[in-house]
DSSP file (Angstrom, degrees, kcal/mol; ACC not computed):
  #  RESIDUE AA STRUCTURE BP1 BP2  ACC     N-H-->O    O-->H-N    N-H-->O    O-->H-N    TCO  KAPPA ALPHA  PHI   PSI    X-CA   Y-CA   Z-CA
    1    1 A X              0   0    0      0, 0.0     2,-0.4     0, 0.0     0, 0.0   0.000 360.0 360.0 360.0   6.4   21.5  -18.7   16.9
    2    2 A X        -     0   0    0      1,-0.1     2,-0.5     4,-0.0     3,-0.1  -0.636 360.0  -3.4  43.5-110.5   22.8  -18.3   20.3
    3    3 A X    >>  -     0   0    0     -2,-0.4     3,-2.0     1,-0.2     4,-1.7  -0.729  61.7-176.0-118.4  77.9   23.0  -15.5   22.5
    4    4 A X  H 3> S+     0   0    0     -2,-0.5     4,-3.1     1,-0.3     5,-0.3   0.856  75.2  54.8 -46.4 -57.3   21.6  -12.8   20.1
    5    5 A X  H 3> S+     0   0    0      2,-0.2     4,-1.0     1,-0.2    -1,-0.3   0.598 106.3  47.7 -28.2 -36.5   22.2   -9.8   22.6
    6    6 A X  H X> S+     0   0    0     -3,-2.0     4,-3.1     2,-0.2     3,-1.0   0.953 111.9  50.6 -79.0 -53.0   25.7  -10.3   23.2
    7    7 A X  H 3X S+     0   0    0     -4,-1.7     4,-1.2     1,-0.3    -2,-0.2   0.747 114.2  44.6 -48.4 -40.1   26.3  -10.7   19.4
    8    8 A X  H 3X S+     0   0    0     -4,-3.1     4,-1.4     2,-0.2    -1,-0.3   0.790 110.6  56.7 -87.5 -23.0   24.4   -7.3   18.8
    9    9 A X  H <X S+     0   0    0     -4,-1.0     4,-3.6    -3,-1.0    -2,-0.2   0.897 110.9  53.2 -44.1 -56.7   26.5   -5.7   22.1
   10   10 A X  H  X S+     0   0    0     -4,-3.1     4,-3.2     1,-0.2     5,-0.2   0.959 106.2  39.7 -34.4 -64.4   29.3   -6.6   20.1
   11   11 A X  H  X S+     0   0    0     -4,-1.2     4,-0.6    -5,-0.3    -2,-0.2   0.912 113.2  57.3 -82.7  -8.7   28.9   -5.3   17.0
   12   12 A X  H >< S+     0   0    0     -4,-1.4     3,-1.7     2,-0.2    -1,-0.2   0.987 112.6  45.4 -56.3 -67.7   27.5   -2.0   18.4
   13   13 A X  H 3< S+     0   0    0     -4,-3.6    -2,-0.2     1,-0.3    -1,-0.2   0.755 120.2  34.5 -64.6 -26.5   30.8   -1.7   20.5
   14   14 A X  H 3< S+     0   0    0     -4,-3.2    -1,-0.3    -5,-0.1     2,-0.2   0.413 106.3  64.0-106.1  12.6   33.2   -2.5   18.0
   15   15 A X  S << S-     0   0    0     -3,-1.7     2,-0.1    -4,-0.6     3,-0.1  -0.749  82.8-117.5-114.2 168.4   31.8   -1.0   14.4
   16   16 A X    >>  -     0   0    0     -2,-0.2     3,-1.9     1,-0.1     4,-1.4  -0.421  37.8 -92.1 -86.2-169.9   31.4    2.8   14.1
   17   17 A X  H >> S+     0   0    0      1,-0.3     3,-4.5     2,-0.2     4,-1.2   0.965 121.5  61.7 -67.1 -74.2   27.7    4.2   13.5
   18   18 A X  H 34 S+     0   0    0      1,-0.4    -1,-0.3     2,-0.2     5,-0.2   0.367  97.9  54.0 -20.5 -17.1   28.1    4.2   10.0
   19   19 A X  H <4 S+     0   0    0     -3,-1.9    -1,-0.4    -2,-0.6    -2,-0.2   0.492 113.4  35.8 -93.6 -19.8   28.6    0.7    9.7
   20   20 A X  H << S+     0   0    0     -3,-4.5    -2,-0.2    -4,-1.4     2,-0.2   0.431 103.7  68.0-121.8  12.1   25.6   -0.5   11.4
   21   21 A X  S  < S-     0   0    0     -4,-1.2     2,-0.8     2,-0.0    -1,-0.1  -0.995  78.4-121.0-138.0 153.8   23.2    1.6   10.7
   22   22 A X        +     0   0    0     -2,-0.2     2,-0.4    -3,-0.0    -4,-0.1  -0.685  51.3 169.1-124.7 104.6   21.3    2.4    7.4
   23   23 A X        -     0   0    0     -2,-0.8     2,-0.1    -5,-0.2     3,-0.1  -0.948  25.8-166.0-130.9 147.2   21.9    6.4    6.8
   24   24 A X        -     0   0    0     -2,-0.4     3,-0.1     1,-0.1    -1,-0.0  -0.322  22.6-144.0 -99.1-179.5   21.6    9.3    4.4
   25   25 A X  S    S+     0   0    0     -2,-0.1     2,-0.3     1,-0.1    -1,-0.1   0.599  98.6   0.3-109.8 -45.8   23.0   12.9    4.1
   26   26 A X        -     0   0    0     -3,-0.1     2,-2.6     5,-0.0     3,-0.1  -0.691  67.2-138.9-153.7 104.2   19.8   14.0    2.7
   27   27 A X     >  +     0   0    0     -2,-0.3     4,-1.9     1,-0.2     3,-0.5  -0.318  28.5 171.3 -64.5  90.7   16.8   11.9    2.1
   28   28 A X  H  > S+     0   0    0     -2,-2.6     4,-0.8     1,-0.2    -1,-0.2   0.647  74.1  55.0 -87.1 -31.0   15.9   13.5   -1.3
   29   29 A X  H  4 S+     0   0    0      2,-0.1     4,-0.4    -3,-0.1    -1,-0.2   0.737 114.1  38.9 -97.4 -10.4   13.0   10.5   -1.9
   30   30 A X  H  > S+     0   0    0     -3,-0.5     4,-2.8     2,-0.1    -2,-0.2   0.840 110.9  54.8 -90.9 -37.5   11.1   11.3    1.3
   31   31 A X  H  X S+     0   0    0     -4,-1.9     4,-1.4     2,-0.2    -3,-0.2   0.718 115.2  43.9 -61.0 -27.2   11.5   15.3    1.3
   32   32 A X  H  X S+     0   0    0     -4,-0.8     4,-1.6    -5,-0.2    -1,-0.2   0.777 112.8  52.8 -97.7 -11.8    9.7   15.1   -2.5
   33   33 A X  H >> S+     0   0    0     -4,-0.4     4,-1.0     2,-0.2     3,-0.6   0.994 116.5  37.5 -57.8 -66.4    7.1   12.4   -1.0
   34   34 A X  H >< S+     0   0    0     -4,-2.8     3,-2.3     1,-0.3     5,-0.3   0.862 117.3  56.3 -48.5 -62.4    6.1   15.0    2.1
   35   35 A X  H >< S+     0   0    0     -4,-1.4     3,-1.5     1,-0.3    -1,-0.3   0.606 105.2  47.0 -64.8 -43.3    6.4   17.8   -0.3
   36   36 A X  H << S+     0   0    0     -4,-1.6    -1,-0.3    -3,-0.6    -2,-0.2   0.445  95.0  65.6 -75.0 -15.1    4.0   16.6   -2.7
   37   37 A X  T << S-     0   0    0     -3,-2.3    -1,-0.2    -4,-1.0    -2,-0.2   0.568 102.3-138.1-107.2  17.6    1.2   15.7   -0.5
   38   38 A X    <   -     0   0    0     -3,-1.5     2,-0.4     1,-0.2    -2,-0.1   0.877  37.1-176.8  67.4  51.9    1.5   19.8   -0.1
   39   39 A X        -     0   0    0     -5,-0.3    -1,-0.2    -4,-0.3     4,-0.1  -0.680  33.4 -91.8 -93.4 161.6    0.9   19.5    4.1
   40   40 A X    >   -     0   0    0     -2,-0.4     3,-2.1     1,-0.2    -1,-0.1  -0.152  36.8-113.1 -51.8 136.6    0.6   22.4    6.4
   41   41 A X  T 3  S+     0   0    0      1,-0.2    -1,-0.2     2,-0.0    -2,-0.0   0.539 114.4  54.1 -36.6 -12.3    4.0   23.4    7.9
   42   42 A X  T 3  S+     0   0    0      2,-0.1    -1,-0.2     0, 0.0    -2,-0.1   0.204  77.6 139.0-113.5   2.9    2.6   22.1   11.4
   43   43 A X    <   -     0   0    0     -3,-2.1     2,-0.4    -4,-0.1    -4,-0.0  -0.024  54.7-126.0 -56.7 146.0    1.7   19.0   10.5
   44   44 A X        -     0   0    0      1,-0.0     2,-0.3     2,-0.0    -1,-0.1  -0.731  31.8-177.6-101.3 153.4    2.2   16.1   12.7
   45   45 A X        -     0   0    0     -2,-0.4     2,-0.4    -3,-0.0    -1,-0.0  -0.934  16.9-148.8-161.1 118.0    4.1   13.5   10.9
   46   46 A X        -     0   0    0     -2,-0.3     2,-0.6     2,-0.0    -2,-0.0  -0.587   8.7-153.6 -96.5 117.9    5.2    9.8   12.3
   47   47 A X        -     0   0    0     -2,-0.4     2,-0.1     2,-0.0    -2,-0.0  -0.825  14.7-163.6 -96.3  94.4    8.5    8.3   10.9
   48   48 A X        -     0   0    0     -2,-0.6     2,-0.6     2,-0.0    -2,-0.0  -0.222   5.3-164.6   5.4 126.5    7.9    4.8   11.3
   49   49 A X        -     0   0    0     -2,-0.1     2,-0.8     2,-0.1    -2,-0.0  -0.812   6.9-159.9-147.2 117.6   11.1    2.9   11.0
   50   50 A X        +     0   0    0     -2,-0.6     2,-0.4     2,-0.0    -2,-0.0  -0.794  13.4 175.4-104.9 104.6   10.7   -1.5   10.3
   51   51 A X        -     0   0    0     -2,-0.8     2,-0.2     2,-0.0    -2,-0.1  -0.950  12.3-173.8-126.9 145.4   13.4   -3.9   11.1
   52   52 A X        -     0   0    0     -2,-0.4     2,-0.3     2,-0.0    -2,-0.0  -0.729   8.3-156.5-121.0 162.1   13.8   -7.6   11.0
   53   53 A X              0   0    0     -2,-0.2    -2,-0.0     1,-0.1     0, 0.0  -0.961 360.0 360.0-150.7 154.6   16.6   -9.9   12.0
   54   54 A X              0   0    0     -2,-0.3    -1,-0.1     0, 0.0    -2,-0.0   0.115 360.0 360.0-114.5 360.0   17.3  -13.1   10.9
């Protein structure tokens, strides 16, 4: 595939965020997940975040 690093330097420097990355305004299906499993306001809570590249 060549020189993955440069290729991803690239498209970081030339796209804005909004193109390369995978974003919401308000995650409406994770805010009714948390809500629903009714945890304490002080709860510690791990965003976990899985990406592959091809």
């Amino acid at each position: 595939m060549g020189n993955n690093k440069s290729h991803w330097e690239n498209v970081f420097a030339t796209k804005n965020p909004s193109e390369v990355s995978w974003t919401q305004k308000y995650p409406k299906t994770s805010i009714d997940y948390l809500e629903n499993l009714n945890l304490s306001i002080d709860a510690n809570i791990i965003d976990l975040v899985v990406a592959t590249a091809i």
